[in-house]
C-alpha positions in Angstrom: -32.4 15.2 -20.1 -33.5 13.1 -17.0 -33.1 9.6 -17.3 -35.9 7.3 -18.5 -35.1 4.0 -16.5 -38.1 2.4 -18.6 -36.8 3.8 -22.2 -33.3 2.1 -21.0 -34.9 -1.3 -20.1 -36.6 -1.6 -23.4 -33.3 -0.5 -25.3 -31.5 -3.1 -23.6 -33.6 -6.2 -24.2 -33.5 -5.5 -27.6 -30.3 -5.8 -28.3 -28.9 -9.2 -28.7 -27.7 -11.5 -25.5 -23.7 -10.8 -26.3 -24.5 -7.1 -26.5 -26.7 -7.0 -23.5 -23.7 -9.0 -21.4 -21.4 -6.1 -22.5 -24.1 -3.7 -21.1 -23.9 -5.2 -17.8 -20.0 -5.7 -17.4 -20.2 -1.9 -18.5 -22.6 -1.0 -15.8 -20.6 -3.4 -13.0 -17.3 -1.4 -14.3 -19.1 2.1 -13.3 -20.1 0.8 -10.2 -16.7 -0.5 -9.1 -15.0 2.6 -10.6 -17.9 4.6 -7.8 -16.9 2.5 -4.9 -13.4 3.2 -5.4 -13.4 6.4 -5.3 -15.6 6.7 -2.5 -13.0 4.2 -0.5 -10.3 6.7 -1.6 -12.2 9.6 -0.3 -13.0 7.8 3.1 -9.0 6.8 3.6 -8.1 10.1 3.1 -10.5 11.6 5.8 -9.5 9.4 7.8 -5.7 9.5 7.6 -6.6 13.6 7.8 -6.8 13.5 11.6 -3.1 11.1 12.1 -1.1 13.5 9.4 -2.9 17.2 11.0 0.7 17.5 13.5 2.6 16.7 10.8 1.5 18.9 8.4 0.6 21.9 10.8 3.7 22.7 12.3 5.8 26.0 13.3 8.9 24.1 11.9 7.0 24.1 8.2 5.2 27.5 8.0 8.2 28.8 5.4 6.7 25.7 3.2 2.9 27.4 3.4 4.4 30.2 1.5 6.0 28.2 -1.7 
């Protein structure tokens, strides 16, 4: 079901002021939990480049096979 951004407004502001400050510490934890996985995504690719002779190597091929 798509979301209804209106339907969710009007849910919200009926629920009483401690509930609706749950509601937003909620929505501030998925936020932080999206941002740090996008910030571990973007370190890896970009330690990729710095690790590629290390990991691709003649010396380690017998490994590859494991």
């Amino acid at each position: 079901m798509p979301a209804d951004p209106q339907a969710l407004f009007d849910k919200i502001q009926a629920l009483p002021p401690e509930r609706i400050a749950e509601v937003e510490d909620f929505v501030d934890f998925i936020a932080s939990r999206a941002e740090s996985k996008q910030l571990g995504r973007s370190a890896m690719a970009a330690s990729a480049a710095s690790f590629a002779a290390i990991w691709e190597n003649p010396e380690d091929d017998a490994y590859d096979a494991l």
